[in-house]
Backbone as JSON, one array per atom type, in Angstrom:
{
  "sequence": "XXXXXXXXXXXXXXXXXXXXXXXXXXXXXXXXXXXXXXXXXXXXXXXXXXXXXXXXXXXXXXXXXXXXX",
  "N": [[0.81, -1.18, 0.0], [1.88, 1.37, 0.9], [4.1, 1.34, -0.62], [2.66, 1.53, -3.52], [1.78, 3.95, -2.97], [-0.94, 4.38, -1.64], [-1.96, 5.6, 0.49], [-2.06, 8.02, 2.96], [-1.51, 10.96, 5.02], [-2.57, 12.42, 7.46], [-3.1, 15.2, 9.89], [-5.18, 15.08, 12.43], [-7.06, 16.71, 14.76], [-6.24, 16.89, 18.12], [-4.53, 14.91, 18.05], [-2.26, 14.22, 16.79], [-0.88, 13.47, 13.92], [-1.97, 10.83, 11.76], [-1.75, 7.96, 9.79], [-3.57, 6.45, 7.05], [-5.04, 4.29, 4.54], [-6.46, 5.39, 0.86], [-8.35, 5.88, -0.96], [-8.87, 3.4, -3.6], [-8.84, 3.09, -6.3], [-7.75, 4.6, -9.38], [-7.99, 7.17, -11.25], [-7.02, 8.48, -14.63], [-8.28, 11.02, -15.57], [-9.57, 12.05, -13.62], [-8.51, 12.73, -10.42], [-8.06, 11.36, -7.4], [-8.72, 12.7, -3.87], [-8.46, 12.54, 0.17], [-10.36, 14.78, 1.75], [-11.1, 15.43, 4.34], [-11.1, 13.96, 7.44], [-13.45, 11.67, 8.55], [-16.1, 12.36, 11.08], [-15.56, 12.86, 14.25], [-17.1, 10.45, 17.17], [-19.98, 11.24, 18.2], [-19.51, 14.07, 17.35], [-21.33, 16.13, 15.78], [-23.7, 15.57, 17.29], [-25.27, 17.73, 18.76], [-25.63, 19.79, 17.04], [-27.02, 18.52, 14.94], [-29.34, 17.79, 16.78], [-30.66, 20.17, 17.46], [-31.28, 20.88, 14.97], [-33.31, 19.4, 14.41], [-35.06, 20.15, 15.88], [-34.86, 19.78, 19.17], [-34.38, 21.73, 22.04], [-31.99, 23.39, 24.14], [-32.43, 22.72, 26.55], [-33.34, 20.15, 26.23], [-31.19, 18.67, 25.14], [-29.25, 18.9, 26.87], [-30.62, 17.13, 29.31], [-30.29, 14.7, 27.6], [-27.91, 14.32, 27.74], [-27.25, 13.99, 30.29], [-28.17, 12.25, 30.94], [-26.89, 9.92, 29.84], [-27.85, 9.29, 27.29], [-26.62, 10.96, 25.05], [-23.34, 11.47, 23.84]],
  "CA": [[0.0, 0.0, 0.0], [2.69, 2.66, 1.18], [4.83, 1.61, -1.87], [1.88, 2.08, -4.56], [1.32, 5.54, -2.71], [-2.27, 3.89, -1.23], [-1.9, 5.95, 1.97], [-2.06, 9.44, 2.88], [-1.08, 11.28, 6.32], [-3.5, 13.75, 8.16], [-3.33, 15.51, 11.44], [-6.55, 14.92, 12.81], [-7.41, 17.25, 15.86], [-4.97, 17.08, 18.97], [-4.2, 13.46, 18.08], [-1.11, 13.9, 15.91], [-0.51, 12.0, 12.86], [-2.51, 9.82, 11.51], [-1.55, 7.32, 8.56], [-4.77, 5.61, 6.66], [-5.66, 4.19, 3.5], [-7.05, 6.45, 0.47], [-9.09, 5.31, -2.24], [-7.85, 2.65, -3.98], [-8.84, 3.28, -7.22], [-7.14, 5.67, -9.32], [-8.71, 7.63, -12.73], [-6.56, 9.34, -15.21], [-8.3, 12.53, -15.72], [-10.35, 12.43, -12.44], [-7.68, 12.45, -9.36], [-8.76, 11.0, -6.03], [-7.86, 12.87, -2.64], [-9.51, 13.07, 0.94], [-10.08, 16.26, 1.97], [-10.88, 15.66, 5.63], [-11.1, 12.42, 7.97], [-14.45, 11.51, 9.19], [-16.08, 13.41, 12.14], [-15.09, 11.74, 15.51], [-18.28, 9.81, 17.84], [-20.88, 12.8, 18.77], [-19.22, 15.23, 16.89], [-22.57, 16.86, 15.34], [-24.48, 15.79, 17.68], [-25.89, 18.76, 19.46], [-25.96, 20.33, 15.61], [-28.48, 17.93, 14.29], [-30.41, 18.04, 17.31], [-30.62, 21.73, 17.45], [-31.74, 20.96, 13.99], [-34.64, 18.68, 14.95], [-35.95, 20.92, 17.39], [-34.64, 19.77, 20.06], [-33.86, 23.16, 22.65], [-30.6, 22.93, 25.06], [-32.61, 22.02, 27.7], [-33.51, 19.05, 26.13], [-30.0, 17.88, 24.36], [-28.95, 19.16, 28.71], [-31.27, 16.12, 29.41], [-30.02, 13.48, 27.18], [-26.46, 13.96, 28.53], [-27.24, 13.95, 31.83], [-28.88, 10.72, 31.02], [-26.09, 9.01, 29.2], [-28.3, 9.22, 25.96], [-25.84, 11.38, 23.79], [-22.05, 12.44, 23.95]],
  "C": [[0.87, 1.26, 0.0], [3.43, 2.79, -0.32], [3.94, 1.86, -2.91], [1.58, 3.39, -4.33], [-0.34, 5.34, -2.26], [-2.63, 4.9, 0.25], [-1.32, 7.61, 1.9], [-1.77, 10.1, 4.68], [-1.58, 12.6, 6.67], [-2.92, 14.07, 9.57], [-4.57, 15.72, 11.92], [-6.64, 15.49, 14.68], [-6.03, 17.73, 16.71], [-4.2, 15.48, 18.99], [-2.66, 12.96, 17.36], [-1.65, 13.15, 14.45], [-0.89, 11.2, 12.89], [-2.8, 9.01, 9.91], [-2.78, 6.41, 8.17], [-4.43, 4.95, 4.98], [-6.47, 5.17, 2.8], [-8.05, 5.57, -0.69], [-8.21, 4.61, -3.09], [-7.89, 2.45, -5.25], [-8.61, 4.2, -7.79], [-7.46, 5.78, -10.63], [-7.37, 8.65, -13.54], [-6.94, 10.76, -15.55], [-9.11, 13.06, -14.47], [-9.31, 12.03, -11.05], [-8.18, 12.3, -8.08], [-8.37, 12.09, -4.56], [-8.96, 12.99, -1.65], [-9.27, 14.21, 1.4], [-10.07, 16.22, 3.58], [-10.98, 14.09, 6.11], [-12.64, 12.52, 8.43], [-14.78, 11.64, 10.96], [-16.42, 12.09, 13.48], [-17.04, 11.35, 16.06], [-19.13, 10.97, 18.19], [-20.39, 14.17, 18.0], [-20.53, 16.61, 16.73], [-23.83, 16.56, 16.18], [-25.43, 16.53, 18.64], [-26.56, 19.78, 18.01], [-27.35, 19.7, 15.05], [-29.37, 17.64, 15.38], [-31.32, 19.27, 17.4], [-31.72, 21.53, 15.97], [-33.2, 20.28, 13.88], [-35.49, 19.13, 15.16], [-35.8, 20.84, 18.11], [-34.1, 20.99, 20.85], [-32.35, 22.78, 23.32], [-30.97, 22.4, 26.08], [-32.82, 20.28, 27.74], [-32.13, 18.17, 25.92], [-29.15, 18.29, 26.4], [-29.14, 17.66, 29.21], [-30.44, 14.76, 29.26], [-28.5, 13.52, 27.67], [-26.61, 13.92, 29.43], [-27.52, 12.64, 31.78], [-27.91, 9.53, 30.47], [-26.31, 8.97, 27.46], [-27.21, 9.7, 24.8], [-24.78, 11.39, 24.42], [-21.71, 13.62, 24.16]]
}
């Protein structure tokens, strides 16, 4: 993988360096790259509740409860 160039190297947050796999198929006039890494466990979730309808008191709630992150 490293020697075909399969692998790409992000800094993702406060985590350092982090070596993955990229797409493994590769187009001549269409070039592959990722732009970001995928958003950590709970990330958005106060965003898409907010978006729901849910208020703060409620998304307050579900963490208190264990329900969300």
């Amino acid at each position: 993988m490293i020697a075909n160039e399969f692998t790409t190297t992000m800094e993702p947050h406060e985590d350092g360096e982090f070596q993955f796999v990229t797409v493994l198929m590769r187009f001549h006039r269409t070039p592959t790259e990722v732009a970001e890494l995928a958003a950590e466990l709970g990330q958005h979730t106060e965003t898409v509740l907010l978006y729901l309808g849910c208020s703060w008191g409620d998304i307050t709630r579900l963490k208190d409860r264990g329900a969300i992150i």
